[in-house]
C-alpha positions in Angstrom: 0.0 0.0 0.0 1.1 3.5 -1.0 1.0 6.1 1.3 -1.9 8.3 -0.6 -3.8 5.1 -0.6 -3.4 4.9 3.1 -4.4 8.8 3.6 -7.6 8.2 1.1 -9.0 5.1 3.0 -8.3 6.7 6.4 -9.3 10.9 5.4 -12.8 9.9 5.6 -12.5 7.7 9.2 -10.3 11.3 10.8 -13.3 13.7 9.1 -15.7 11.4 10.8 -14.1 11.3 14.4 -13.4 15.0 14.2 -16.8 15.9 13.5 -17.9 13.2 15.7 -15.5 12.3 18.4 -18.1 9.5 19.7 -17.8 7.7 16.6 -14.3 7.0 17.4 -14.4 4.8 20.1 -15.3 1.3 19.7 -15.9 -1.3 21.8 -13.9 -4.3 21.3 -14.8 -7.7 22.2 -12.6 -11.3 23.2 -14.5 -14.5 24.2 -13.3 -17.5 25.7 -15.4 -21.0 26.8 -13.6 -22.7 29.4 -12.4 -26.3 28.4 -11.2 -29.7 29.1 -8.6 -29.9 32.4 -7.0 -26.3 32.9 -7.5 -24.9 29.6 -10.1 -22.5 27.5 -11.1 -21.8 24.2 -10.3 -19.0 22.7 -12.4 -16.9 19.4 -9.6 -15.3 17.7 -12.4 -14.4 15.2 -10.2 -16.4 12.9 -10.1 -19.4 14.5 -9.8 -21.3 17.7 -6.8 -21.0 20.0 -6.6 -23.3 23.2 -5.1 -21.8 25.8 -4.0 -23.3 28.8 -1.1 -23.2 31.8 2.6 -22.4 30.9 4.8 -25.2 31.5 6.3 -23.2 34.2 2.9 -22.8 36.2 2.4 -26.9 35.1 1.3 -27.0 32.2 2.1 -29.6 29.3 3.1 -27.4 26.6 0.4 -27.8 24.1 -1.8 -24.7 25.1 -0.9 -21.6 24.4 0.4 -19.6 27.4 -1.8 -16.3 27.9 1.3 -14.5 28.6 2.5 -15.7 25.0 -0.5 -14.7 23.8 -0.1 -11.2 25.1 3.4 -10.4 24.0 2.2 -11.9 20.6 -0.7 -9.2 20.5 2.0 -7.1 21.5 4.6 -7.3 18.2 1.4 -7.7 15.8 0.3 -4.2 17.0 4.1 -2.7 17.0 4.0 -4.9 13.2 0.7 -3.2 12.0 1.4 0.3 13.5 4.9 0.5 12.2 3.9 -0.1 8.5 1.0 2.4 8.5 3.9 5.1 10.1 6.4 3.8 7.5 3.8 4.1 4.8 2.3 7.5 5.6 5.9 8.5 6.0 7.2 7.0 2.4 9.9 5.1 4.8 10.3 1.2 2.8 11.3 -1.1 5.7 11.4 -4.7 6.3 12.1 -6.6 9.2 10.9 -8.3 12.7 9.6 -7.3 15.5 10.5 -9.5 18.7 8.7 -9.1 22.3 9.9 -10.7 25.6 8.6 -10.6 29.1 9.7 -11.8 32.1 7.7 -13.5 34.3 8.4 -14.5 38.1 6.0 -17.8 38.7 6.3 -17.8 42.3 3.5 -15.2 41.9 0.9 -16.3 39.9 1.5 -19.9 42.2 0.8 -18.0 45.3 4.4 -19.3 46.3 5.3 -15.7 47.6 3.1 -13.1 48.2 5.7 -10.7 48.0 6.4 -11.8 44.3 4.7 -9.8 41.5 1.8 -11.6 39.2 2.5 -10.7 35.5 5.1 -9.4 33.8 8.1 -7.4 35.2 9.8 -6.3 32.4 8.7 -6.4 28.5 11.3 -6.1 26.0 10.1 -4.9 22.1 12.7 -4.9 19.4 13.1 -4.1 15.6 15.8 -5.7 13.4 15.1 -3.5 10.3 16.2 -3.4 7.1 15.8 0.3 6.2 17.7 3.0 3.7 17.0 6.1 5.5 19.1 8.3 7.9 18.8 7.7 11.9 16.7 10.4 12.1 14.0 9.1 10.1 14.1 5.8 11.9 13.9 7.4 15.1 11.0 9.1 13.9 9.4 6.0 12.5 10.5 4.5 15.7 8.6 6.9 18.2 5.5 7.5 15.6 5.1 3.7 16.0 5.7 3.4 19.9 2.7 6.6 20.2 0.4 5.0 18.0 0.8 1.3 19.4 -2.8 0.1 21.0 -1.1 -2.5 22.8 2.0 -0.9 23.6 0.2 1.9 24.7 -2.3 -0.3 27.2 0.5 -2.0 28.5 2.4 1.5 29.2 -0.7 2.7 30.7 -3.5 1.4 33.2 -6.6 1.8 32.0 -9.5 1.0 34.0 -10.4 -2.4 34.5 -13.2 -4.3 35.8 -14.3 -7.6 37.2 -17.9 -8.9 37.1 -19.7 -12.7 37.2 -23.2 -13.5 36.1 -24.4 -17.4 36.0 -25.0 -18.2 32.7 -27.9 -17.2 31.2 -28.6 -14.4 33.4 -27.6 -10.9 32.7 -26.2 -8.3 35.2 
């Protein structure tokens, strides 16, 4: 995709949210049906993921780890957001983007209550291939770090919330 491709799909979308600022925020959804021993199905809207324990909180290995999961959501985002920056800025770029987080499971196993649950540190990288000055990939760089979702949620804390309902009933 060319950048004035990009700026024509996505000029009618900025006109809209200006005007109407409401129309910008959407609501997005995940479900998951809990499964067979210590796992639960996931709707990717693409297909099915099981997910289940890490092999470091007992787990066999054959689930996907949540925490996988996340950091995976995590370098798609940086992945998506860094070629809509590179396009809008004409910058041609190839590469990866790598993610990893460590995790202390003495947490999560109520081993120590003093140990954190989730991640203590997360670590994104780019290998790129790129033709442009430092400048420009700092620039691409920081566009790409300020318009990351994920990135962006996981720098944050946005407000979360817990609720239950049986099934069937609404609350």
């Amino acid at each position: 995709m060319q950048a004035d491709e990009l700026r024509a799909i996505q000029a009618p979308l900025k006109d809209r949210y200006r005007e109407d600022p409401s129309a910008a925020v959407v609501t997005l959804r995940a479900g998951a049906t809990l499964g067979e021993g210590v796992t639960c199905s996931v709707q990717t809207g693409r297909a099915l993921a099981t997910a289940g324990l890490h092999p470091a909180s007992g787990g066999d290995g054959t689930a996907l780890c949540s925490g996988d999961m996340l950091l995976e959501a995590l370098v798609a985002c940086a992945g998506v957001t860094m070629r809509a920056v590179a396009t809008a800025l004409a910058i041609p770029v190839e590469g990866r983007v790598t993610a990893e987080g460590d995790l202390d499971f003495r947490g999560t196993l109520g081993v120590d209550r003093d140990a954190p649950v989730g991640f203590g540190a997360i670590r994104v990288r780019f290998d790129l291939s790129v033709d442009v000055d430092d400048g420009r990939v700092a620039k691409l760089i920081e566009l790409t770090e300020r318009y990351c979702v994920v990135l962006q949620t996981l720098a944050g804390t946005p407000a979360l919330s817990l609720d239950w309902a049986r099934s069937g009933e609404e609350r």
